[in-house]
C-alpha positions as CSV (number, residue, x, y, z in Angstrom):
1,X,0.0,0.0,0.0
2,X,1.2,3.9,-0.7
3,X,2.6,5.5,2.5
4,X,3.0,9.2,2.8
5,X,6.0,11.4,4.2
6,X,5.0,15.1,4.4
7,X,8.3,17.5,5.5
8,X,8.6,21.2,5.7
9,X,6.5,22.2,8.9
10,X,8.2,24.2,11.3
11,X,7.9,27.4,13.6
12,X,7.3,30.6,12.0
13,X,6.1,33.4,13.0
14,X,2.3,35.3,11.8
15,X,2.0,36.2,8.2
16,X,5.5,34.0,7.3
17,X,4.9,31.3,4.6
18,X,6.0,27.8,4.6
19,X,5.7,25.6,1.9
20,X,4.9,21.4,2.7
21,X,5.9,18.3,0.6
22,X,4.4,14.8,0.6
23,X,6.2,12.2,-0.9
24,X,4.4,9.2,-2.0
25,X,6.1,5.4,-1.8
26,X,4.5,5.2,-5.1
27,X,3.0,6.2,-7.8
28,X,0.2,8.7,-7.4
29,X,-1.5,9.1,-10.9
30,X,-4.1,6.9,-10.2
31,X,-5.5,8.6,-7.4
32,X,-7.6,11.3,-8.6
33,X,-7.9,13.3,-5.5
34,X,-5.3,14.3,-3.1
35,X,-5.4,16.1,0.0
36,X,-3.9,18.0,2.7
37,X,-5.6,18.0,6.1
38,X,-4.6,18.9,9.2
39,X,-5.2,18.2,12.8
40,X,-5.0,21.0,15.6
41,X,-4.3,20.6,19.3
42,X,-6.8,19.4,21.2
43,X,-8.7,17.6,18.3
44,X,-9.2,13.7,17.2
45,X,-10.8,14.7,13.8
46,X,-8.2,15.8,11.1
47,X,-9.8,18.2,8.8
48,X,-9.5,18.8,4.8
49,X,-7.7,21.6,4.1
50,X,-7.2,21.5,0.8
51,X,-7.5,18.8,-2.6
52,X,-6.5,18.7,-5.8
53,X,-7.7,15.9,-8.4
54,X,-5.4,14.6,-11.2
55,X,-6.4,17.3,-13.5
56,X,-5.2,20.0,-11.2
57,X,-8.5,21.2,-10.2
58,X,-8.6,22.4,-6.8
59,X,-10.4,23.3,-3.7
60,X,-10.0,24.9,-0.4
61,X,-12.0,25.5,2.7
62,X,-12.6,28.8,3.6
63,X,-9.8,29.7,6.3
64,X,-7.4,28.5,3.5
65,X,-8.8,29.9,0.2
66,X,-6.6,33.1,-0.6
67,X,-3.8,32.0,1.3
68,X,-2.7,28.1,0.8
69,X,-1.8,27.0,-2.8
70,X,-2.2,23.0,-3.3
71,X,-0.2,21.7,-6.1
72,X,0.6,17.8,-7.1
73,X,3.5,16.6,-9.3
74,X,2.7,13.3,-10.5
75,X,6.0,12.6,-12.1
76,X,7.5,13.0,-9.0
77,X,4.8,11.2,-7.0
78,X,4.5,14.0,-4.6
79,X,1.8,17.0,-3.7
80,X,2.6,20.6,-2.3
81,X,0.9,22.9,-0.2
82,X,2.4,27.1,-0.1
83,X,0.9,28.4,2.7
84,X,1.2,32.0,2.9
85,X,0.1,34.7,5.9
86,X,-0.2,31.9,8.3
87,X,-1.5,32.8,11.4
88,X,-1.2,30.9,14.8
89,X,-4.4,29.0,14.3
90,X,-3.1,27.2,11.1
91,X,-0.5,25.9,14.0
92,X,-1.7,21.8,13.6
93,X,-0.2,18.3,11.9
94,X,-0.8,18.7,8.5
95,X,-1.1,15.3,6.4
96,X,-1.2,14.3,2.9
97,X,-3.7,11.1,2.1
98,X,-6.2,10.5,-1.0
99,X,-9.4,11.9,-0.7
100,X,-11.5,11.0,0.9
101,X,-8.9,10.1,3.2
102,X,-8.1,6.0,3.3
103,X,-7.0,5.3,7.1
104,X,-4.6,2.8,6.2
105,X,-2.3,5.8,4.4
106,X,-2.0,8.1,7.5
107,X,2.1,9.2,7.9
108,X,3.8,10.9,10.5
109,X,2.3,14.1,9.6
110,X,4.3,17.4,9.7
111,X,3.8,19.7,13.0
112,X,3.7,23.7,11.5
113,X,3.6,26.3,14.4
114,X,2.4,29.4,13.9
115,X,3.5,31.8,17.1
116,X,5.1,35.1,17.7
């Protein structure tokens, strides 16, 4: 089965940018959507963030429309999310999985902390 390693996260500071990468174990084309979702403190549920399907179309949920770009590159097997003016409540895990999400594909997540 595909596993996913997202990288990137870190600490920044509000309205810095960071950009996240999730490399897939293998290949990706045939998985039309792709997501990024995240999971803040305190909560079980890990929410959609962002998807993309394999034509490139996207969509983003309202807290990220305007300020996260979600990007795949099926060559490389791996998708992108730029996320720009973050504030301290993007701080969360952020995961890649297909979409809807397929529990068996959860990876280690990356941890992005927002805080001044």
């Amino acid at each position: 089965q595909v596993q996913f390693v997202e990288s990137g996260g870190g600490l920044v500071q509000p309205g810095e940018s960071l950009r996240l990468s999730c490399a897939a174990s293998e290949s990706i084309s045939s998985i039309n959507f792709m997501g990024w979702f995240r999971q803040v403190p305190g909560k079980e549920e890990r929410e959609l963030v962002a998807s993309i399907t394999g034509g490139g179309s996207t969509r983003y949920t309202a807290s990220a429309k305007g300020r996260f770009t979600i990007s795949r590159d099926n060559f490389a097997d791996s998708i992108y999310l730029q996320m720009n003016s973050l504030q301290p409540e993007d701080t969360a895990v952020y995961y890649c999985n297909e979409y809807p999400a397929n529990p068996t594909y959860w990876g280690q997540g990356t941890q992005v902390t927002v805080s001044s």
